[in-house]
Backbone as ProteinMPNN parsed JSONL, in Angstrom:
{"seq_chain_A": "XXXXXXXXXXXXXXXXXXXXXXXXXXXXXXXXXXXXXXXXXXXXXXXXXXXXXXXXXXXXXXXXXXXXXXXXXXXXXXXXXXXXXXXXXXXXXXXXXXXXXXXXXXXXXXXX", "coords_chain_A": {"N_chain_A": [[51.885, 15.142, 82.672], [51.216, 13.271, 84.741], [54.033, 12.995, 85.658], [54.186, 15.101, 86.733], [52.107, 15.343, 89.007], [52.688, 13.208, 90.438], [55.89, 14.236, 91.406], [54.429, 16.273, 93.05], [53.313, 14.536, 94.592], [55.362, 13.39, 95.972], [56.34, 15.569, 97.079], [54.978, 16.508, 98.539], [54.396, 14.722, 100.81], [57.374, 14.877, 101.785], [57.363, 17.037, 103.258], [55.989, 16.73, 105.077], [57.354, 16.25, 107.659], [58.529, 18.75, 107.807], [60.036, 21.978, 108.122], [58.496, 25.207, 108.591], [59.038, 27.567, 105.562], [61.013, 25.897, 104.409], [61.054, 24.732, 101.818], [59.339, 24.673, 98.624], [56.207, 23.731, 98.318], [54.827, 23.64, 95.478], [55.739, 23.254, 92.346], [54.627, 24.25, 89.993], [54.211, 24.735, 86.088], [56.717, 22.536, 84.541], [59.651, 22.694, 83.342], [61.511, 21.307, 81.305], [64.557, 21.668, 81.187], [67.984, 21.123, 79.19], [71.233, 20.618, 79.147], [73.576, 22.843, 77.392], [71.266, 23.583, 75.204], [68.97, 25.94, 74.651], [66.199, 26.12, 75.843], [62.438, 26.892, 75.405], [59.797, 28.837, 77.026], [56.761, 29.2, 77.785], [54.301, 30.914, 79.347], [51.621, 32.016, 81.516], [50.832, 35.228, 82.491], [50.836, 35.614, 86.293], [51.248, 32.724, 86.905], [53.063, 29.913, 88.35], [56.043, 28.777, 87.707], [58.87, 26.061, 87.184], [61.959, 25.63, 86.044], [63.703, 22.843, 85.139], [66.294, 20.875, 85.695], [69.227, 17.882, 85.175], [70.403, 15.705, 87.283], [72.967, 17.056, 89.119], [75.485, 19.788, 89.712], [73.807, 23.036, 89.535], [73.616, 26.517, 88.881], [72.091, 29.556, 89.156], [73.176, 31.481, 86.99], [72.32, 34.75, 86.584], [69.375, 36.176, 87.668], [65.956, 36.633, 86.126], [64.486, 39.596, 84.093], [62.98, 41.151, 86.362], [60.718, 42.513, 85.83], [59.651, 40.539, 84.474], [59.556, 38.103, 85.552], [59.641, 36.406, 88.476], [62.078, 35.014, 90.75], [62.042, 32.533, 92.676], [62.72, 30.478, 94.411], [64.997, 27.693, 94.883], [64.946, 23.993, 94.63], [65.673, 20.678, 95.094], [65.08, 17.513, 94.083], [64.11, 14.032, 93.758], [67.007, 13.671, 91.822], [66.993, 16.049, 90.552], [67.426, 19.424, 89.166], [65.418, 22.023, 90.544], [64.701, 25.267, 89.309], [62.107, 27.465, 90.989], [60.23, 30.206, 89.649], [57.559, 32.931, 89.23], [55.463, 34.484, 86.979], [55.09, 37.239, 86.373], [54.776, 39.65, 84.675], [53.555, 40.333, 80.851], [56.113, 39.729, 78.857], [59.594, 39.325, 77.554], [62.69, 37.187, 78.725], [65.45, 35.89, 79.63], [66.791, 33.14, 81.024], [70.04, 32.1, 82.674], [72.018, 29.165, 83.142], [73.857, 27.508, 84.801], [76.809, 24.965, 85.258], [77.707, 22.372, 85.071], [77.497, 22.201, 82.553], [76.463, 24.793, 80.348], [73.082, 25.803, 80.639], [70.141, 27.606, 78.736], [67.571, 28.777, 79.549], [64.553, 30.551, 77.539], [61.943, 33.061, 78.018], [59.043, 33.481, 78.007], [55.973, 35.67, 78.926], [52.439, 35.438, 78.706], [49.292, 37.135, 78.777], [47.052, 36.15, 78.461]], "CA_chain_A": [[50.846, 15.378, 83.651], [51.813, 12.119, 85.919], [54.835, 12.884, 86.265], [54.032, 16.323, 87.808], [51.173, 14.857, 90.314], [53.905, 12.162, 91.355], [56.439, 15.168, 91.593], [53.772, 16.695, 93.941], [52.978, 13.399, 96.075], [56.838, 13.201, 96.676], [56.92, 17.255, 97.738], [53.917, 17.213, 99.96], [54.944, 13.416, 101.472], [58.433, 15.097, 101.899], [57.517, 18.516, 103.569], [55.31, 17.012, 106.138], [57.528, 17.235, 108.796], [59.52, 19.998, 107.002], [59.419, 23.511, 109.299], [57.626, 26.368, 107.113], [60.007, 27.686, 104.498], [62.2, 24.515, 103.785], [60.504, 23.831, 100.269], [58.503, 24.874, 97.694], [55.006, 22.742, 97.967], [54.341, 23.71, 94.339], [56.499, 23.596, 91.315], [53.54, 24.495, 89.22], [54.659, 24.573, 85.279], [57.573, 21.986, 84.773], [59.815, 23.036, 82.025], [62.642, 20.259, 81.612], [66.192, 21.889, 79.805], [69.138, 20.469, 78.783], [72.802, 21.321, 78.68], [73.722, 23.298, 75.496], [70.154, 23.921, 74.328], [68.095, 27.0, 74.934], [64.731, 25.654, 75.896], [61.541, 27.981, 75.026], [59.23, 28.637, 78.372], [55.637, 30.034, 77.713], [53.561, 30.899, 80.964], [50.727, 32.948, 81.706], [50.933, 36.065, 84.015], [50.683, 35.249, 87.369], [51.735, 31.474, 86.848], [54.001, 29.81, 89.224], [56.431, 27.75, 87.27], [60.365, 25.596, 87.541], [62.896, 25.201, 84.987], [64.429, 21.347, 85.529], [67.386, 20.222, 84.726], [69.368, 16.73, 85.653], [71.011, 15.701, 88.272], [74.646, 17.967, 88.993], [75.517, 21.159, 90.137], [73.338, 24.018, 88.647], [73.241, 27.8, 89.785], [71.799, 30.648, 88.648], [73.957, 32.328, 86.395], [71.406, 35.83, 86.385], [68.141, 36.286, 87.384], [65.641, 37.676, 85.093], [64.4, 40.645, 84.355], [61.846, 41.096, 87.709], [59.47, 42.606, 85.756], [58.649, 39.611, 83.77], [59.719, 36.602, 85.95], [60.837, 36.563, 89.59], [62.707, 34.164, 91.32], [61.326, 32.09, 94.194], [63.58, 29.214, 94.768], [65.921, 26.478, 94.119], [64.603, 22.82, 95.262], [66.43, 19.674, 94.206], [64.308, 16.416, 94.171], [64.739, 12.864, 92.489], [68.173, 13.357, 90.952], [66.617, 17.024, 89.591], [67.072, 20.48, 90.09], [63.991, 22.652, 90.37], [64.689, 26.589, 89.19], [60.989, 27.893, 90.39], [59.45, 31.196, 89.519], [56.519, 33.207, 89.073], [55.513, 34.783, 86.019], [54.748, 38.869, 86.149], [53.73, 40.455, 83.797], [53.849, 40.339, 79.952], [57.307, 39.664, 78.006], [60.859, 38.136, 77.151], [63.393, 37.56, 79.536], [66.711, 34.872, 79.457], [67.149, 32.771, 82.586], [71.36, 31.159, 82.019], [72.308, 28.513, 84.408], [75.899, 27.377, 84.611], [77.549, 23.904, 86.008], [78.538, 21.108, 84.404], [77.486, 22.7, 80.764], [75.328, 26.002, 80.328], [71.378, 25.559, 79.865], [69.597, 28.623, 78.582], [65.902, 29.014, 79.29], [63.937, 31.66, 76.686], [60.771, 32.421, 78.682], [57.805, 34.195, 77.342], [55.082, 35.88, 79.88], [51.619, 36.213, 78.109], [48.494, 37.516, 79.464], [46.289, 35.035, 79.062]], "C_chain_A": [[51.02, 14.434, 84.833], [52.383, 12.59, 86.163], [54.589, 14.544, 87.178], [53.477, 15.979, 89.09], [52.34, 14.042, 90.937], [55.048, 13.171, 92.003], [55.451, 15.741, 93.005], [53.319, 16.258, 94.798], [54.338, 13.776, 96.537], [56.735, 14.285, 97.382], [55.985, 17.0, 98.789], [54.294, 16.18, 100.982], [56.204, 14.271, 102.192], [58.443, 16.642, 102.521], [56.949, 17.749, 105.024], [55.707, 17.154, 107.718], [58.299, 18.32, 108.823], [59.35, 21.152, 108.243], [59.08, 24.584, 107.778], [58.977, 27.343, 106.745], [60.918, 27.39, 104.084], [62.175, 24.437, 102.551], [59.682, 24.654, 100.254], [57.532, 23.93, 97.972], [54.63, 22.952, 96.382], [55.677, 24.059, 93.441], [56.001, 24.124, 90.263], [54.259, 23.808, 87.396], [55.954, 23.876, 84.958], [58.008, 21.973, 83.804], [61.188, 22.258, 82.191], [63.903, 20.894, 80.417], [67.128, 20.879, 79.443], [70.493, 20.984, 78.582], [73.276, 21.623, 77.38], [72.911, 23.548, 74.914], [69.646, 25.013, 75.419], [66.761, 26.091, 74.708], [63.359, 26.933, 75.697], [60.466, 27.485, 76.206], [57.908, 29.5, 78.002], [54.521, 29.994, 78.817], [52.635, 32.093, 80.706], [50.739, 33.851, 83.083], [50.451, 35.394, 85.536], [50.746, 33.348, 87.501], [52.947, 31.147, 87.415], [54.822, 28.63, 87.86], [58.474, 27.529, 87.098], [60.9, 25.635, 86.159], [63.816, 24.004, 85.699], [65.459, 20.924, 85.003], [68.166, 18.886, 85.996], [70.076, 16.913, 86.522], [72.27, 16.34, 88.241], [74.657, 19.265, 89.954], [75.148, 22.086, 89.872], [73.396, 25.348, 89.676], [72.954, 28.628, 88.433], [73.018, 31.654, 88.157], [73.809, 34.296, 86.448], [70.255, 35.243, 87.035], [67.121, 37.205, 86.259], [65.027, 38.315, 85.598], [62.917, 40.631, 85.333], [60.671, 41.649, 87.158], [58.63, 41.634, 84.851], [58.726, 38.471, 84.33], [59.987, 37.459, 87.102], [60.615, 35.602, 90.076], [62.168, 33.775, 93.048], [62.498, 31.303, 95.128], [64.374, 28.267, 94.337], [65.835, 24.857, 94.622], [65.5, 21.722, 94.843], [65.356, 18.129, 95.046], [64.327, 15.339, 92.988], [65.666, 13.055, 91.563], [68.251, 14.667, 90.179], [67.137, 18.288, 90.56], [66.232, 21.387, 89.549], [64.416, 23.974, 90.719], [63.125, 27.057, 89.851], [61.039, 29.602, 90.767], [58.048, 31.387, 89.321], [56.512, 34.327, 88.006], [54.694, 36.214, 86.543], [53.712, 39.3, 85.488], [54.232, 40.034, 81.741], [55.13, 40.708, 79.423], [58.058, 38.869, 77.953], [61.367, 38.247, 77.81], [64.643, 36.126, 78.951], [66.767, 34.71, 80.622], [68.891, 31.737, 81.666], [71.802, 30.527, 83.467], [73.362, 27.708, 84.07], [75.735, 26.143, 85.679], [77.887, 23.075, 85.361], [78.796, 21.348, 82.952], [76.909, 24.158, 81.044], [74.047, 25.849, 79.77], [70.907, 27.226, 80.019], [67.784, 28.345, 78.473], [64.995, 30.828, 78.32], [62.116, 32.198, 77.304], [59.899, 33.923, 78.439], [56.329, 34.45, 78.2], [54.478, 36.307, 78.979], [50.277, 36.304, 78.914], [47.322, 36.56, 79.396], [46.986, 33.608, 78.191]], "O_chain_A": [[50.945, 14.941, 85.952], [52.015, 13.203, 87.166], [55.004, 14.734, 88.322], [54.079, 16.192, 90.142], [52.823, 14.405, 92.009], [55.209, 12.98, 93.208], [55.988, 15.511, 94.088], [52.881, 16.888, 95.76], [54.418, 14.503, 97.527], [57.064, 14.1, 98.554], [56.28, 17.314, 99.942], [54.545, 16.637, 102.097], [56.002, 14.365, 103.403], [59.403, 17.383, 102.309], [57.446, 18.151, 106.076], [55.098, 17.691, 108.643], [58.712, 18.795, 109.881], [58.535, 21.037, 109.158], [59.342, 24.605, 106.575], [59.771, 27.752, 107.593], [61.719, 28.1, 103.476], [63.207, 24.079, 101.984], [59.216, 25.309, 101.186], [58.1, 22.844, 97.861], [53.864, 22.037, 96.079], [56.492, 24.931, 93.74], [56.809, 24.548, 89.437], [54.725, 22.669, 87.345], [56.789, 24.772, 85.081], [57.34, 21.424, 82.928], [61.93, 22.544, 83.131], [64.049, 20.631, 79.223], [66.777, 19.699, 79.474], [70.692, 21.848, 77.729], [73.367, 20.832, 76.442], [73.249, 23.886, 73.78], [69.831, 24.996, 76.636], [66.406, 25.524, 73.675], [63.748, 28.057, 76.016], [60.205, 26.305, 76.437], [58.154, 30.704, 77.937], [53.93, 28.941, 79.055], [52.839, 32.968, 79.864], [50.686, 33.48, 84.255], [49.529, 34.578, 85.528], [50.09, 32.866, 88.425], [53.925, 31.852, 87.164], [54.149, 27.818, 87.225], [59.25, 28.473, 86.946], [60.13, 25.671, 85.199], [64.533, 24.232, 86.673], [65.511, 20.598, 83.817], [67.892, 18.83, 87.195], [70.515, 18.034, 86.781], [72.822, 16.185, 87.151], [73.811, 19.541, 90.805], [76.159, 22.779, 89.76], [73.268, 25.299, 90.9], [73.326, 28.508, 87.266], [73.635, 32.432, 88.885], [74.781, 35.049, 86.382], [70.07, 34.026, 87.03], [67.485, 38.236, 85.695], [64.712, 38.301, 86.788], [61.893, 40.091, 84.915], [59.604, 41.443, 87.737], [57.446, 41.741, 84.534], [58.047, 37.587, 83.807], [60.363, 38.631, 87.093], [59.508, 35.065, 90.115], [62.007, 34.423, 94.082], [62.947, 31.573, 96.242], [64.336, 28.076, 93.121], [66.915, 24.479, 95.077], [66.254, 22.132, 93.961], [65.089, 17.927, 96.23], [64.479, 15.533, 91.782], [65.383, 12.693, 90.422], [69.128, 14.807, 89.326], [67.269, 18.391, 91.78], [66.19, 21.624, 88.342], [64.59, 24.258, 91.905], [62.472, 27.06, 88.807], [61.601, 30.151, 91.716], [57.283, 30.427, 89.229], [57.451, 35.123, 88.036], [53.623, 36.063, 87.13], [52.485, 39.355, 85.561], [55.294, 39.448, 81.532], [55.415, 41.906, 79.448], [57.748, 37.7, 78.183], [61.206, 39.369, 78.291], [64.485, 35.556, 77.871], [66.802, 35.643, 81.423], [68.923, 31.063, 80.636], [71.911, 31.108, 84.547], [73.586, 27.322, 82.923], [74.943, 26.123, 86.622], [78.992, 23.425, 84.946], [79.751, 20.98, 82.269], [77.012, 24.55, 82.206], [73.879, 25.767, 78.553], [71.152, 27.95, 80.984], [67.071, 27.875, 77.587], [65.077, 31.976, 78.757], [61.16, 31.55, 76.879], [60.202, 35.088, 78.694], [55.529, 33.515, 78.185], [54.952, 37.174, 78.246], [50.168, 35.453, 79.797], [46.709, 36.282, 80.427], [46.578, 32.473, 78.44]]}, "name": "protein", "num_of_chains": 1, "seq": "XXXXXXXXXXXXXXXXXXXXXXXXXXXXXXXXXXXXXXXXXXXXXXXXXXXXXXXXXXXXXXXXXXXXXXXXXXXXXXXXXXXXXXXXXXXXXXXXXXXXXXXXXXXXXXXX"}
């Protein structure tokens, strides 16, 4: 919970003289992976939320399937990089992100 609000001083501190659509102001849900593990992501429809992973080179391997996630952005802040989306509608989807290793996010849209 800190570390999100601190996450969110740095973004808003760090936009203000930004021009409008530099950054994300919200990362909402902050789901931290790891290289080689499938992480499990549970969000509620209409919930904005990142998948984090450490400092390196990450890209989007896929996006998922649009009717249960879609893809906003790609931020990188303090040594991180910040996948974010917004959560749809109800179901399963696989987000796979490729660079230094492969991190798999498992991410679960439920209605409330």
């Amino acid at each position: 919970m800190i570390r999100r609000a601190m996450v969110a001083l740095v973004l808003a501190l760090g936009l203000a003289g930004c021009g409008a659509g530099s950054a994300v102001s919200d990362l909402g849900k902050v789901v931290e992976g790891a290289p080689g593990a499938t992480t499990p992501v549970e969000v509620r429809k209409g919930q904005r939320f990142s998948l984090s992973l450490t400092e390196g080179q990450w890209d989007l391997k896929a996006v998922p399937d649009a009717k249960v996630a879609s893809f906003i952005s790609e931020e990188h802040l303090d040594g991180r990089t910040y996948f974010v989306f917004n959560a749809k509608h109800p179901g399963s989807t696989r987000v796979e992100i490729t660079g230094q290793a492969e991190a798999s996010f498992s991410i679960t849209v439920r209605n409330s």
